[in-house]
C-alpha positions as CSV (number, residue, x, y, z in Angstrom):
1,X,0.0,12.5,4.3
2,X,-0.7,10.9,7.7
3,X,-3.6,8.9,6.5
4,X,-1.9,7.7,3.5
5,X,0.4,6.5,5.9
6,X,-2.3,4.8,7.8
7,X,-3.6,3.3,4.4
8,X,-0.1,1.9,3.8
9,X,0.2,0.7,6.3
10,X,-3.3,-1.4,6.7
11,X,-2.1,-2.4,3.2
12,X,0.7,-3.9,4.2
13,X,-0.6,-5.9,7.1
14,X,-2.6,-7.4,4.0
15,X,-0.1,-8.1,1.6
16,X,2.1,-9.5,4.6
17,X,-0.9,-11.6,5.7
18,X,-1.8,-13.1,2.5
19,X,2.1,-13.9,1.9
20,X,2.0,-15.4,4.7
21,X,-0.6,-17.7,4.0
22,X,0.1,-18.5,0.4
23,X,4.0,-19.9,2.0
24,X,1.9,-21.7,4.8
25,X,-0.7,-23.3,1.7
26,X,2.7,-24.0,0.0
27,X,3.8,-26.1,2.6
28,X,7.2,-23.7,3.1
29,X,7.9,-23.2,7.2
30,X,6.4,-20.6,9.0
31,X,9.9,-19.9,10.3
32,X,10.9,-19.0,6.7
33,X,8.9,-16.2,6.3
34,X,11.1,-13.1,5.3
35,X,10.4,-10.0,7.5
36,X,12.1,-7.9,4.7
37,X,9.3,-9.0,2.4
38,X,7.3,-7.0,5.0
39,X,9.6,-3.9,4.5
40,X,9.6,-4.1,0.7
41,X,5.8,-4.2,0.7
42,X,5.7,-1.2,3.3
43,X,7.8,1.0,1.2
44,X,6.0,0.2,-2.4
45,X,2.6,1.2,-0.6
46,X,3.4,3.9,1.3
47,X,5.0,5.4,-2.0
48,X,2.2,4.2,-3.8
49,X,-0.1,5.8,-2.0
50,X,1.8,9.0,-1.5
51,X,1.7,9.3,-5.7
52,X,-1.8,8.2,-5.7
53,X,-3.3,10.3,-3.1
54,X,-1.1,13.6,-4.5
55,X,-2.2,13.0,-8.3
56,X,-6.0,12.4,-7.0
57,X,-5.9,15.5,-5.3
58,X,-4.3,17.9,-7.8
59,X,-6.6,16.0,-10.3
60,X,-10.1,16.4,-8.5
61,X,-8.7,20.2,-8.3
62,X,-8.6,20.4,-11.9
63,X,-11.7,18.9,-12.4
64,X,-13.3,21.7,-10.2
65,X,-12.0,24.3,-11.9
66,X,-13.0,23.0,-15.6
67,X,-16.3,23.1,-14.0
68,X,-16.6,26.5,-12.3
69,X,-15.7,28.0,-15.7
């Protein structure tokens, strides 16, 4: 749980980053920039991940135990 938290949150210094530049390329203000964008991507890849990391998991299980059959 704690490193999908990490992961998250590494992806959401990316997605924050590359928001940022695409405004900046865009010619919008650097002021501009909407810290709730940050929040928003936070909480869709932390979630994400959560999903991700549980179905993984209980998936790679399963495969395990087709194979020790």
């Amino acid at each position: 749980m704690l490193f999908s938290i990490g992961k998250a949150v590494i992806a959401t210094v990316i997605f924050a980053g590359l928001h940022l530049v695409q405004r900046l390329i865009s010619g919008e203000a650097l002021n501009s920039f909407p810290v709730l964008n940050a929040v928003y991507y936070f909480a869709f890849v932390a979630v994400w991940f959560v999903i991700s990391d549980r179905f993984l998991s209980s998936f790679w299980a399963w495969v395990k135990a087709r194979k020790n059959k």
